[in-house]
N, CA, C and O atoms as a Maestro MAE file, in Angstrom:
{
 s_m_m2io_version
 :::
 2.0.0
}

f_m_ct {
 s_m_title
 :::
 protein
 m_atom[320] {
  # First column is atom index #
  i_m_mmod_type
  r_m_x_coord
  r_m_y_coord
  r_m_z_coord
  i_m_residue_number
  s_m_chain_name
  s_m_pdb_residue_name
  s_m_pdb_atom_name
  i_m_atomic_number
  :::
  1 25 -98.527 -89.350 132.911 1 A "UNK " " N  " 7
  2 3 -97.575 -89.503 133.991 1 A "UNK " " CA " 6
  3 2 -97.008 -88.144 134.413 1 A "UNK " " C  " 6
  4 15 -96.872 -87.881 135.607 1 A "UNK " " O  " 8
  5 25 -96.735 -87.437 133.623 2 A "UNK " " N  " 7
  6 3 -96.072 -86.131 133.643 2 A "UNK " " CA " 6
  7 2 -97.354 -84.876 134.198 2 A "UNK " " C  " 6
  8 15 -97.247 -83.920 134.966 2 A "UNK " " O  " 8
  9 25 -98.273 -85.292 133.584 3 A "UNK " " N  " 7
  10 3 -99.106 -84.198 134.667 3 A "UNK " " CA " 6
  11 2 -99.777 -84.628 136.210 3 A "UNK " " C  " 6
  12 15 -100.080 -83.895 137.152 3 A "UNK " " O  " 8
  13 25 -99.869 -86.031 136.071 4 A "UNK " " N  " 7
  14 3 -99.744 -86.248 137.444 4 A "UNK " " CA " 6
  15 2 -98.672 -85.849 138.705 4 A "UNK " " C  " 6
  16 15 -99.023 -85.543 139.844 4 A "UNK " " O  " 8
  17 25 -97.402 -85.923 138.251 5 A "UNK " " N  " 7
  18 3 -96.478 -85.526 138.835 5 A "UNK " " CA " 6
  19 2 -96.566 -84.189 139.245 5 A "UNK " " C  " 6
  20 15 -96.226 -83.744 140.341 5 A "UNK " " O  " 8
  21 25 -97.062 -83.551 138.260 6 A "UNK " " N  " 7
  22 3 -97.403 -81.944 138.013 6 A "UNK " " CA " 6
  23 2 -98.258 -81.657 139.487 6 A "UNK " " C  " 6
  24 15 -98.009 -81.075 140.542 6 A "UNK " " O  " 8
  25 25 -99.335 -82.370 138.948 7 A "UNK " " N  " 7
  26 3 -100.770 -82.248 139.909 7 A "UNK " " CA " 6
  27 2 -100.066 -82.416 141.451 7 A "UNK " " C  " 6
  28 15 -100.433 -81.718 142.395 7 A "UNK " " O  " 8
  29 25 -98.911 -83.533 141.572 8 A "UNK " " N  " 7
  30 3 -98.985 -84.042 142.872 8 A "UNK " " CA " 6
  31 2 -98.066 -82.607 143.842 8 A "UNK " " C  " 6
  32 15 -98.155 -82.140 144.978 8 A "UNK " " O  " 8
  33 25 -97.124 -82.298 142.478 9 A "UNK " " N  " 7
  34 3 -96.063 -81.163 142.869 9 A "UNK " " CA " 6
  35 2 -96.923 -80.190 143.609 9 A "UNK " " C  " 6
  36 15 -96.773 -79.624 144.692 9 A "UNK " " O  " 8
  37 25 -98.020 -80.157 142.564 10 A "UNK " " N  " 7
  38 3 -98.702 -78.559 142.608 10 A "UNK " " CA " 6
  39 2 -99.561 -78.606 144.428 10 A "UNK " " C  " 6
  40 15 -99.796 -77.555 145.022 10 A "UNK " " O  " 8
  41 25 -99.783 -79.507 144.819 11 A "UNK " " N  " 7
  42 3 -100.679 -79.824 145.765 11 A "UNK " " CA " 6
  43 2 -100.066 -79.346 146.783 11 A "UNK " " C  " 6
  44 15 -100.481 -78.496 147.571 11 A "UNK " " O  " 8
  45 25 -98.153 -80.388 146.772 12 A "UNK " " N  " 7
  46 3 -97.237 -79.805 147.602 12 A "UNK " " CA " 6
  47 2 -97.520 -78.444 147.843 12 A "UNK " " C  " 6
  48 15 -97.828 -77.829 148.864 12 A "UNK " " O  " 8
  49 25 -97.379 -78.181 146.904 13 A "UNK " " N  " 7
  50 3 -96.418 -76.350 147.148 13 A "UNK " " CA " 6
  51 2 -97.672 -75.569 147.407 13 A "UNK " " C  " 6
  52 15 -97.619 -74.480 147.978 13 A "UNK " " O  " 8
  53 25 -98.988 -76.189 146.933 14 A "UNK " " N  " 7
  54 3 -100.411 -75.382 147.723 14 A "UNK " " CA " 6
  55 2 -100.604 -74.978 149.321 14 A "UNK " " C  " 6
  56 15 -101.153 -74.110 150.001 14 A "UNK " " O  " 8
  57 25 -99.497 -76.612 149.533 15 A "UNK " " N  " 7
  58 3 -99.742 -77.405 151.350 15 A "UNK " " CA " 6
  59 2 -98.631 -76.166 151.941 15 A "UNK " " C  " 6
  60 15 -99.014 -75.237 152.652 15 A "UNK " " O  " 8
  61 25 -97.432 -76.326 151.569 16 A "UNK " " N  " 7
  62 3 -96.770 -75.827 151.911 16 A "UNK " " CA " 6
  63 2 -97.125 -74.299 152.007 16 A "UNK " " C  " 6
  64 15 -97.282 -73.919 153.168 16 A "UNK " " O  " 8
  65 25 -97.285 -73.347 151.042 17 A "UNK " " N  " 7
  66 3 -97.664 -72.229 151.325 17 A "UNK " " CA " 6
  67 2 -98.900 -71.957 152.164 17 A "UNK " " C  " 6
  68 15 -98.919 -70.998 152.935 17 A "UNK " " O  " 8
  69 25 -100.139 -72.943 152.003 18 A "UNK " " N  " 7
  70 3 -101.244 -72.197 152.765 18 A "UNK " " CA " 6
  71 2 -100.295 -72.614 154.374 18 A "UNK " " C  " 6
  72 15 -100.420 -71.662 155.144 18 A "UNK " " O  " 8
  73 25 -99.638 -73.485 154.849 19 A "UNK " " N  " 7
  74 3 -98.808 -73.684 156.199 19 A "UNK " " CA " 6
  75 2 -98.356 -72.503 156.685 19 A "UNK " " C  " 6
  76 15 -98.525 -71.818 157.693 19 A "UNK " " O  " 8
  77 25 -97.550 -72.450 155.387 20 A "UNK " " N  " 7
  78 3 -96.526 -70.772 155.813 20 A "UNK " " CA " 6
  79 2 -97.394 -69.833 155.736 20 A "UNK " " C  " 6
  80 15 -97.225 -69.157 156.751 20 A "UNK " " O  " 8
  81 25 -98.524 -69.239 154.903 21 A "UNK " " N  " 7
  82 3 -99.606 -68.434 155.532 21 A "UNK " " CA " 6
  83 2 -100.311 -68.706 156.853 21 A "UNK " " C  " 6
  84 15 -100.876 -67.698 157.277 21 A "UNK " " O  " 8
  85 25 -100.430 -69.719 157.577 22 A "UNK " " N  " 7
  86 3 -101.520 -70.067 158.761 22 A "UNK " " CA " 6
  87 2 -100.132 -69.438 159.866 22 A "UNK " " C  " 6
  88 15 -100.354 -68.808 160.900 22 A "UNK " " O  " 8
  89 25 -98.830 -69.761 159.388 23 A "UNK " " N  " 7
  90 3 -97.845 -69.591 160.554 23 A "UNK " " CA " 6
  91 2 -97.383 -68.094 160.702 23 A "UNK " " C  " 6
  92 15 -96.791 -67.894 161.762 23 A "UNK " " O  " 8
  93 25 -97.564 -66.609 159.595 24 A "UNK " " N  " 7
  94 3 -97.163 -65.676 159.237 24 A "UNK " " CA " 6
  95 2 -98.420 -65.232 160.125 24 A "UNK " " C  " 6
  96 15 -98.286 -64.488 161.096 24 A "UNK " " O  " 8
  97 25 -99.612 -65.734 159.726 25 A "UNK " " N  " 7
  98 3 -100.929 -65.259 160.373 25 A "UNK " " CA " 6
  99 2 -101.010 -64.762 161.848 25 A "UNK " " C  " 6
  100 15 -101.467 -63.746 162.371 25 A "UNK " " O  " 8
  101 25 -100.187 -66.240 162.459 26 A "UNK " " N  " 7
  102 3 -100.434 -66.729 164.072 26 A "UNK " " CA " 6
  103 2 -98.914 -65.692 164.445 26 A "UNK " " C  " 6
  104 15 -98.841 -65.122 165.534 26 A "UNK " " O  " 8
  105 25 -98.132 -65.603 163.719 27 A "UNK " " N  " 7
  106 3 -96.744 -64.304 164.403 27 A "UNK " " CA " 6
  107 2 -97.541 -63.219 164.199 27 A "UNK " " C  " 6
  108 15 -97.597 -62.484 165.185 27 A "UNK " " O  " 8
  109 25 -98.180 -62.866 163.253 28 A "UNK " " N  " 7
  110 3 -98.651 -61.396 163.018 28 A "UNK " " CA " 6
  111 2 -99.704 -61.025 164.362 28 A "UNK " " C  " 6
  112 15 -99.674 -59.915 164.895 28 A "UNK " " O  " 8
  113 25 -100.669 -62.177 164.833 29 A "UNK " " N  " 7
  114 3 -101.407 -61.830 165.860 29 A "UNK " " CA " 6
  115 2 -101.003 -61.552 167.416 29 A "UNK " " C  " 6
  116 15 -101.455 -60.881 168.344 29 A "UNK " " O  " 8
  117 25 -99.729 -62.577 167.159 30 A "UNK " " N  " 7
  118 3 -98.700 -62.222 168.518 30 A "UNK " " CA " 6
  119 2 -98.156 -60.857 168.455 30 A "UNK " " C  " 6
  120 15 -98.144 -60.195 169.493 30 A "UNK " " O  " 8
  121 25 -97.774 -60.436 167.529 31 A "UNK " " N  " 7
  122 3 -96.947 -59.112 167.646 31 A "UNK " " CA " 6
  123 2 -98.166 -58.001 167.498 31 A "UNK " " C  " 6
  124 15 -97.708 -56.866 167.630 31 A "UNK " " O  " 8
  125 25 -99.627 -58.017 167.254 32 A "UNK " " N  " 7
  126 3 -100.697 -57.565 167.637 32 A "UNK " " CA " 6
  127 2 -100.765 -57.234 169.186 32 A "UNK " " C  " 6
  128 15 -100.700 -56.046 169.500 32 A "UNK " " O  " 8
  129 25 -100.892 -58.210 170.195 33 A "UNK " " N  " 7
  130 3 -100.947 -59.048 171.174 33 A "UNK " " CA " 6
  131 2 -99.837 -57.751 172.505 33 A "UNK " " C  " 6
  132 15 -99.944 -57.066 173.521 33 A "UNK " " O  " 8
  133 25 -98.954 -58.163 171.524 34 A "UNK " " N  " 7
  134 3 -97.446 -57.534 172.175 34 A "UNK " " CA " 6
  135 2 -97.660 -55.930 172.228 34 A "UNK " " C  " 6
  136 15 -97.529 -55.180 173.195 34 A "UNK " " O  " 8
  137 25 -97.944 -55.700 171.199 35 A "UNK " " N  " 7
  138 3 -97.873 -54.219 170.939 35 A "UNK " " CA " 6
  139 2 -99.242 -53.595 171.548 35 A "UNK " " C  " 6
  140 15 -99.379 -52.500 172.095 35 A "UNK " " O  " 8
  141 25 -99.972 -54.345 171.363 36 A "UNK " " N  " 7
  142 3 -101.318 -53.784 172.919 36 A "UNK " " CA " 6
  143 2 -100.855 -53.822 174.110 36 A "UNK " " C  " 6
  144 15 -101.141 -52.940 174.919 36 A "UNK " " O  " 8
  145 25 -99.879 -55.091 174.483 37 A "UNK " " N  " 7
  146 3 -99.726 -54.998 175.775 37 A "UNK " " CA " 6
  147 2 -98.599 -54.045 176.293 37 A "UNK " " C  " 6
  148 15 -98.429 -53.559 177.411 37 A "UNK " " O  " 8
  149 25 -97.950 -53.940 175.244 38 A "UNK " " N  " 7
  150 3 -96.463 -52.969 175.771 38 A "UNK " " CA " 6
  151 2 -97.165 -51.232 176.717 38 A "UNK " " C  " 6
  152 15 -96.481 -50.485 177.416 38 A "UNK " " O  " 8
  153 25 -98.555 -51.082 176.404 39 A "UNK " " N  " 7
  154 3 -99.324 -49.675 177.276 39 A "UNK " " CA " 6
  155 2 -99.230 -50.319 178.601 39 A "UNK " " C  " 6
  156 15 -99.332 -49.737 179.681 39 A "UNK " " O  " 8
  157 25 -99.041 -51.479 178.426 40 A "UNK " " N  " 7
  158 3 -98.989 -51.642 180.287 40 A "UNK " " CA " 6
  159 2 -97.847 -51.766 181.541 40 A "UNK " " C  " 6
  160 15 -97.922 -51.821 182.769 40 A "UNK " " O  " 8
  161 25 -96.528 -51.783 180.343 41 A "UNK " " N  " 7
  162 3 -95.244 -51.836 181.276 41 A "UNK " " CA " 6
  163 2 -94.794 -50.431 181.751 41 A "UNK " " C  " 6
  164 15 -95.038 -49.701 180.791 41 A "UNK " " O  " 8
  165 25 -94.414 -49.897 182.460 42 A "UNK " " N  " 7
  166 3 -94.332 -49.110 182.908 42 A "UNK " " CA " 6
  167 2 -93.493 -48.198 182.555 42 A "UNK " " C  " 6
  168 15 -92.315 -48.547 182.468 42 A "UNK " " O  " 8
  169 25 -93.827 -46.881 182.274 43 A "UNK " " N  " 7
  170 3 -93.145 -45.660 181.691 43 A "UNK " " CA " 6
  171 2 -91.321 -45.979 181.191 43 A "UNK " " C  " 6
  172 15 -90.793 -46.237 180.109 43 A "UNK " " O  " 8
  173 25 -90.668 -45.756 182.929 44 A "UNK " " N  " 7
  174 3 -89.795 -46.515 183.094 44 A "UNK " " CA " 6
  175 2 -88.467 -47.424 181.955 44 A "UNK " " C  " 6
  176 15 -87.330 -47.293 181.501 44 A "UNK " " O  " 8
  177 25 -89.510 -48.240 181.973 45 A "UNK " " N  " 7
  178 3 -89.610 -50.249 181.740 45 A "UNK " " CA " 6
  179 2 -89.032 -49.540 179.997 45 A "UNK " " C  " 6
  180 15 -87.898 -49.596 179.521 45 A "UNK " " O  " 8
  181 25 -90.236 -48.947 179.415 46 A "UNK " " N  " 7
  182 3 -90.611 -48.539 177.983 46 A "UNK " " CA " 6
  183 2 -89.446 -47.828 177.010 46 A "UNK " " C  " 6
  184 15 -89.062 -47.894 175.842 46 A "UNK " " O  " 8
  185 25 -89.096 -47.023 178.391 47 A "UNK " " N  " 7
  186 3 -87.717 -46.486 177.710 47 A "UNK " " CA " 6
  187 2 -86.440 -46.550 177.685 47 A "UNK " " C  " 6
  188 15 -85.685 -45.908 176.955 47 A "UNK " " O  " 8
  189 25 -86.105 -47.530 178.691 48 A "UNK " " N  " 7
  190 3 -84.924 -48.221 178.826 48 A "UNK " " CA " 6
  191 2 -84.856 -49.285 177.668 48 A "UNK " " C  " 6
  192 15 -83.882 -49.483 176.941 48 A "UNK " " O  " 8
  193 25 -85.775 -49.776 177.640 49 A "UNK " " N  " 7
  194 3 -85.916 -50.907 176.395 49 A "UNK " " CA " 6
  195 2 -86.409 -50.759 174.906 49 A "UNK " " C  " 6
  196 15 -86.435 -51.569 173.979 49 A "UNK " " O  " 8
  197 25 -86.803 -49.401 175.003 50 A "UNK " " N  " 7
  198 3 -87.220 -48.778 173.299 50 A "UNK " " CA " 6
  199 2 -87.482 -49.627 172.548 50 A "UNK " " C  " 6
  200 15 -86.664 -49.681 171.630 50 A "UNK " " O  " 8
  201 25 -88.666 -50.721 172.464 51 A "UNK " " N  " 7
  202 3 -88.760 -51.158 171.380 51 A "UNK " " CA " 6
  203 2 -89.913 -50.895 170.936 51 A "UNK " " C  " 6
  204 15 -90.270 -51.845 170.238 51 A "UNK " " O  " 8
  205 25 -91.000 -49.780 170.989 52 A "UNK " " N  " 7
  206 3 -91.821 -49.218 170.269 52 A "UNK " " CA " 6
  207 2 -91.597 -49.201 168.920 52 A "UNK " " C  " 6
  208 15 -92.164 -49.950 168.125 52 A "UNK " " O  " 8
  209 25 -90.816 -48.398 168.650 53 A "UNK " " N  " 7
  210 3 -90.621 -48.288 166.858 53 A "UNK " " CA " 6
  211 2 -90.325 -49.357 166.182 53 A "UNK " " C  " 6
  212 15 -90.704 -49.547 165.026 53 A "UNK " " O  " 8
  213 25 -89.083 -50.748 167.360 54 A "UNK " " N  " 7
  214 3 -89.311 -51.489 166.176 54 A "UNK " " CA " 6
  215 2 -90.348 -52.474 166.258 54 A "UNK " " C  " 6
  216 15 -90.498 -53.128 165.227 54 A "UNK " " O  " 8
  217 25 -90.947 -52.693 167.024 55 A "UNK " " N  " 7
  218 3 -92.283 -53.186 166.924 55 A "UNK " " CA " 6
  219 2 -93.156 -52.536 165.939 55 A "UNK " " C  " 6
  220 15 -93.696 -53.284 165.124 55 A "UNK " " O  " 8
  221 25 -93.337 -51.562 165.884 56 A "UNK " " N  " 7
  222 3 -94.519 -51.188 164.932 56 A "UNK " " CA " 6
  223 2 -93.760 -50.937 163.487 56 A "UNK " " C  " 6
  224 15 -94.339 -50.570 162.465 56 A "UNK " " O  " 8
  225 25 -92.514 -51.176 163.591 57 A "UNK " " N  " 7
  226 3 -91.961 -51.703 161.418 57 A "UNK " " CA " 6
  227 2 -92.551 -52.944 161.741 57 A "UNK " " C  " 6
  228 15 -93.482 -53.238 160.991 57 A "UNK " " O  " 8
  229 25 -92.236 -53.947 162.832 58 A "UNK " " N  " 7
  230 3 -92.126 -55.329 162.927 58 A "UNK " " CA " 6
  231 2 -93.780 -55.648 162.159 58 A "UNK " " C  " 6
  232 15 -93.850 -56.235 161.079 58 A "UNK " " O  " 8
  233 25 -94.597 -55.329 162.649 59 A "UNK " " N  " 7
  234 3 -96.092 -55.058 162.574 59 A "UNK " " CA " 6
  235 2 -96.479 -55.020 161.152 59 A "UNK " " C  " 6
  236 15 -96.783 -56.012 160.491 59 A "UNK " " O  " 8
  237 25 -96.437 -53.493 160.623 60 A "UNK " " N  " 7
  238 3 -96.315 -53.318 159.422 60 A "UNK " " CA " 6
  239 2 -95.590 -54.234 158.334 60 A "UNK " " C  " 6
  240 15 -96.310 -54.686 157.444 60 A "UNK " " O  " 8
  241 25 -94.216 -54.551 158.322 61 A "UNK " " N  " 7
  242 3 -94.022 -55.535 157.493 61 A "UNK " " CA " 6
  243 2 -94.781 -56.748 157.663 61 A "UNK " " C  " 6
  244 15 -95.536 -57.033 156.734 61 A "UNK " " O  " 8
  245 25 -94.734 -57.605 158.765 62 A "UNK " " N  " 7
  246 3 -95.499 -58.938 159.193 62 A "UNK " " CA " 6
  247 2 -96.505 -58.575 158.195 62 A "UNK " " C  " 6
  248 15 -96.590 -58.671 156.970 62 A "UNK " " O  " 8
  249 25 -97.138 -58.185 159.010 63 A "UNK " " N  " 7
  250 3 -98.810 -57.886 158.167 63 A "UNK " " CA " 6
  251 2 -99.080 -57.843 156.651 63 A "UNK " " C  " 6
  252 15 -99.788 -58.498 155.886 63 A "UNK " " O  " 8
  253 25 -97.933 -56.445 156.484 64 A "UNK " " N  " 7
  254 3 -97.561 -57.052 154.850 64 A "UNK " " CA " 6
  255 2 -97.096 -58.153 153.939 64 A "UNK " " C  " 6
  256 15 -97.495 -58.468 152.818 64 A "UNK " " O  " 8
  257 25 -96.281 -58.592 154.597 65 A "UNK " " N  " 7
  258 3 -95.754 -60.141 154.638 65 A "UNK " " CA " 6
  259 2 -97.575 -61.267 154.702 65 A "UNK " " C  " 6
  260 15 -98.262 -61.921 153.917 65 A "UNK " " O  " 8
  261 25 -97.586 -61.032 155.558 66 A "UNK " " N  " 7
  262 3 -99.231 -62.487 155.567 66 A "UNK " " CA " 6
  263 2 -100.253 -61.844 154.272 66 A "UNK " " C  " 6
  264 15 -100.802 -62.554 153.430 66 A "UNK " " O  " 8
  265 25 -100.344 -60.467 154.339 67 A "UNK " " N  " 7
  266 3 -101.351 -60.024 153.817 67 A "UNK " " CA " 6
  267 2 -101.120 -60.557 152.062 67 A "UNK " " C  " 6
  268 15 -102.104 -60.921 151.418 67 A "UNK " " O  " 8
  269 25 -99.683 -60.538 151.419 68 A "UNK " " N  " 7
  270 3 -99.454 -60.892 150.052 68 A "UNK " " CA " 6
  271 2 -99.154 -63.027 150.070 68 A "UNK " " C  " 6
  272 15 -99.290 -63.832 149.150 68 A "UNK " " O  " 8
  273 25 -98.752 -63.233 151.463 69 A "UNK " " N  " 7
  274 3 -99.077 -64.662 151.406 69 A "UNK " " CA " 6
  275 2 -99.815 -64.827 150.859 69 A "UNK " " C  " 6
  276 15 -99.689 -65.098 149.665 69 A "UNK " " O  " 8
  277 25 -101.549 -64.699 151.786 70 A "UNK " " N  " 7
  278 3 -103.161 -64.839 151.396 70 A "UNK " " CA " 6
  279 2 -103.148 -64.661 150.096 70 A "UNK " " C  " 6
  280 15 -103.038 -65.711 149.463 70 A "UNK " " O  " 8
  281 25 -103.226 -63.658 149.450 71 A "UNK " " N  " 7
  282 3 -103.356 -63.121 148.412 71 A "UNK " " CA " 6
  283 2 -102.587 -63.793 146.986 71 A "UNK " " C  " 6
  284 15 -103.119 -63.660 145.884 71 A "UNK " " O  " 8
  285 25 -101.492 -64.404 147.135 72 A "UNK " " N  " 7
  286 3 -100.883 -65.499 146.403 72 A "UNK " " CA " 6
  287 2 -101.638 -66.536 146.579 72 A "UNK " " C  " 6
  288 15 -102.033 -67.319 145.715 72 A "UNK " " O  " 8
  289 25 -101.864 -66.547 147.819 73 A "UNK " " N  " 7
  290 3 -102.611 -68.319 148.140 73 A "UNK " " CA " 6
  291 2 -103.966 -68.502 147.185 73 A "UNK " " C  " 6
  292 15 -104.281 -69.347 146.347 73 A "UNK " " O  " 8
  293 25 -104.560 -67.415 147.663 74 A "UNK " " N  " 7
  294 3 -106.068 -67.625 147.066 74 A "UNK " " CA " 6
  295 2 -105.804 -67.081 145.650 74 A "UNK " " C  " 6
  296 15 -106.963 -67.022 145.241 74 A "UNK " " O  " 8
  297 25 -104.969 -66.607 144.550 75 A "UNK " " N  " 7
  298 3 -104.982 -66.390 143.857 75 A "UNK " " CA " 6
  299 2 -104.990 -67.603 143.074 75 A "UNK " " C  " 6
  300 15 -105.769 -67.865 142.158 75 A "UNK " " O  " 8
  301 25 -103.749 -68.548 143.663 76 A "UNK " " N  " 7
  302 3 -103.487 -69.790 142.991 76 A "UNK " " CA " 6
  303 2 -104.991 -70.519 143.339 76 A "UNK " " C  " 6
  304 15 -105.769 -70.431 142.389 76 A "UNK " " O  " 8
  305 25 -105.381 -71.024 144.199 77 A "UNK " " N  " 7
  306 3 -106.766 -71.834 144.112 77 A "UNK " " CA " 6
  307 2 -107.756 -71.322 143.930 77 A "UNK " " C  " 6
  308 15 -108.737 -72.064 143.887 77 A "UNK " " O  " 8
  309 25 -107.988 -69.694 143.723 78 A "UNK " " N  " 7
  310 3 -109.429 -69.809 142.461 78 A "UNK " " CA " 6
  311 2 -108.730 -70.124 141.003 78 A "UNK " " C  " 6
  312 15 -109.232 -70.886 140.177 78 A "UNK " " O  " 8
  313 25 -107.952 -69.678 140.887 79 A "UNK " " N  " 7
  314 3 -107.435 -69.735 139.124 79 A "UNK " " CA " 6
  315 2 -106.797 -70.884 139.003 79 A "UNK " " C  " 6
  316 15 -106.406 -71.037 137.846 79 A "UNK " " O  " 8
  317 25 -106.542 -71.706 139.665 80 A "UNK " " N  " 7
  318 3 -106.308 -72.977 138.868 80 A "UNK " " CA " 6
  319 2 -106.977 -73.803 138.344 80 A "UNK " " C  " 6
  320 15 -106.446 -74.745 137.755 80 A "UNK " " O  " 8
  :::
 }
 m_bond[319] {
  # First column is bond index #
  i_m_from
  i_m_to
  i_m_order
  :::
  1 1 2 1
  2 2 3 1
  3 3 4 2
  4 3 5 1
  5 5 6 1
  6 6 7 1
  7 7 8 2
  8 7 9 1
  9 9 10 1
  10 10 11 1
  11 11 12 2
  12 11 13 1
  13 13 14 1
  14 14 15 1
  15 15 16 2
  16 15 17 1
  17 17 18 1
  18 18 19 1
  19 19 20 2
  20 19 21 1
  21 21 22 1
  22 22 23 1
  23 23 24 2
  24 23 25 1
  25 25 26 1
  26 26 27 1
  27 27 28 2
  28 27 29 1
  29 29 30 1
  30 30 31 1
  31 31 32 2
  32 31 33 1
  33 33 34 1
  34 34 35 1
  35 35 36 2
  36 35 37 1
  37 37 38 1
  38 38 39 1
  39 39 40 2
  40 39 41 1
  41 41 42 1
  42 42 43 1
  43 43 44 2
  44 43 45 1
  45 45 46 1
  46 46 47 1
  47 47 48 2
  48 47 49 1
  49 49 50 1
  50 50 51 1
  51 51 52 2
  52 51 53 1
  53 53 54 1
  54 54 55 1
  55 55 56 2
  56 55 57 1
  57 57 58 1
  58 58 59 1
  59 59 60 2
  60 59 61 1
  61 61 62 1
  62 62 63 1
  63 63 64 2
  64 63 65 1
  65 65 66 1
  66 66 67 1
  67 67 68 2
  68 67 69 1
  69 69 70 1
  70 70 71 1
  71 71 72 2
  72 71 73 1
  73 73 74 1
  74 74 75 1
  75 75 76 2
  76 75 77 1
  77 77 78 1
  78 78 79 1
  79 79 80 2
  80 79 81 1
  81 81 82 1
  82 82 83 1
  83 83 84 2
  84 83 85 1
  85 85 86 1
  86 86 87 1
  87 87 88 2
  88 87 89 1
  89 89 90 1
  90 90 91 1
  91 91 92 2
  92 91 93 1
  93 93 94 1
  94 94 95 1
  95 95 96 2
  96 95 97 1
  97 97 98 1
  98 98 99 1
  99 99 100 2
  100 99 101 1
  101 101 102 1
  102 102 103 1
  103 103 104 2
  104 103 105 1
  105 105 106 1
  106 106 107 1
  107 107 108 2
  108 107 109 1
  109 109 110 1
  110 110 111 1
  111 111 112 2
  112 111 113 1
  113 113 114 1
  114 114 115 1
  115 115 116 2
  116 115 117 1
  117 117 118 1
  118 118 119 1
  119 119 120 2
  120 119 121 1
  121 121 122 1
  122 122 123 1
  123 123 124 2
  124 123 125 1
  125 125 126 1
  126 126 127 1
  127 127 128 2
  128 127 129 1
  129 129 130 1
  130 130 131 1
  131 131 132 2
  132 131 133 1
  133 133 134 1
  134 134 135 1
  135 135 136 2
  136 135 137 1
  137 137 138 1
  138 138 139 1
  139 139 140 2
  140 139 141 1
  141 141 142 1
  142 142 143 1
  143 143 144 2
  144 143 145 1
  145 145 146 1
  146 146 147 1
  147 147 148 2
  148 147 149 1
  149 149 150 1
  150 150 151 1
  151 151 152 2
  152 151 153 1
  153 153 154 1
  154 154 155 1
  155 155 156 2
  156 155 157 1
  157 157 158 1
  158 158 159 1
  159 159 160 2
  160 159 161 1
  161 161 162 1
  162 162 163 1
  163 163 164 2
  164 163 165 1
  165 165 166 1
  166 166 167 1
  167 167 168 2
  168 167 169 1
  169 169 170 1
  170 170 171 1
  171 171 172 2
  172 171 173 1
  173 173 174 1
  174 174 175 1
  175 175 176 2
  176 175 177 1
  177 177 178 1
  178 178 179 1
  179 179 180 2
  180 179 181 1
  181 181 182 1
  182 182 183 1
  183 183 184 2
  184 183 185 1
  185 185 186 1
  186 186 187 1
  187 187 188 2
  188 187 189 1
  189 189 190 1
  190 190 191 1
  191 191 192 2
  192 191 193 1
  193 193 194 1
  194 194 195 1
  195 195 196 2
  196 195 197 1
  197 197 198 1
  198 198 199 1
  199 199 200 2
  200 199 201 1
  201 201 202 1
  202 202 203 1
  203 203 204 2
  204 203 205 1
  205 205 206 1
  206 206 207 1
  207 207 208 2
  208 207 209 1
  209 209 210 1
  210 210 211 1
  211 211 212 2
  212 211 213 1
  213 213 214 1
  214 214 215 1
  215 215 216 2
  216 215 217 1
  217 217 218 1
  218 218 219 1
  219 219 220 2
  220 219 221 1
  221 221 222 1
  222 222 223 1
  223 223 224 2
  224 223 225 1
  225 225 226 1
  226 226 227 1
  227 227 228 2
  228 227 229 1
  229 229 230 1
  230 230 231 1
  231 231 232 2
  232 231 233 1
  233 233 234 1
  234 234 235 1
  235 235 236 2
  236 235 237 1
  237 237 238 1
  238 238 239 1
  239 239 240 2
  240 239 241 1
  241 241 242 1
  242 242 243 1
  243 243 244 2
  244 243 245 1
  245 245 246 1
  246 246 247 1
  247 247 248 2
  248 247 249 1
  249 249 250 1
  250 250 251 1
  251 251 252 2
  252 251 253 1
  253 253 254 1
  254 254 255 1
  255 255 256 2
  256 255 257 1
  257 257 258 1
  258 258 259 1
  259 259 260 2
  260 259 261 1
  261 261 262 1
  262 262 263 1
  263 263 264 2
  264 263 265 1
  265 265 266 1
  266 266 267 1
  267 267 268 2
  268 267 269 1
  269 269 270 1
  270 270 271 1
  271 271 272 2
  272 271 273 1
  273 273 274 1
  274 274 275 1
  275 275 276 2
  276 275 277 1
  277 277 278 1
  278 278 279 1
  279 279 280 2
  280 279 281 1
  281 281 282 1
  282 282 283 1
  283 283 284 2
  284 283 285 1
  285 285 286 1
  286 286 287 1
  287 287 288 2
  288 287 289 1
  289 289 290 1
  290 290 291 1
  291 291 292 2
  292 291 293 1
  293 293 294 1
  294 294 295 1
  295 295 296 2
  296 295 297 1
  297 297 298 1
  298 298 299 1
  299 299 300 2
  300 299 301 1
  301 301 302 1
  302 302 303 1
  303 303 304 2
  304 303 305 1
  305 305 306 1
  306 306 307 1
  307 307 308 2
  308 307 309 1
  309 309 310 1
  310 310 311 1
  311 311 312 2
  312 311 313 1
  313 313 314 1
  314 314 315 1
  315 315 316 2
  316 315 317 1
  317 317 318 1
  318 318 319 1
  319 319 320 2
  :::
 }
}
């Protein structure tokens, strides 16, 4: 009874994290997306609104952020 419960927990929290990896994934490609397109607003536009720099922490962490998701994720389902 008790490792079933286990098993059913464990499935949860598999579901749940590979979710929150598929959703870290799909922000990280938007702010990809963003930060290609920001070469196209105009000089102008770019520096009144300065958000170059924090877009590209935004980037870098995200990325880091999904990249140790994955890496938890698939750690847990080969080794279990």
């Amino acid at each position: 009874m008790i490792s079933q419960r286990l098993e059913l927990n464990y499935k949860s929290n598999m579901d749940k994290l590979f979710f929150l990896s598929i959703i870290f994934s799909a922000l990280n490609v938007f702010i990809i997306v963003y930060a290609y397109s920001l070469n196209f607003f105009s000089k102008k536009w770019r520096k009144k609104v300065d958000q170059d720099t924090i877009v590209g922490l935004a980037l870098i962490f995200v990325t880091m952020t999904t990249m140790f998701l994955w890496i938890i994720y698939f750690y847990f389902r080969v080794f279990r």
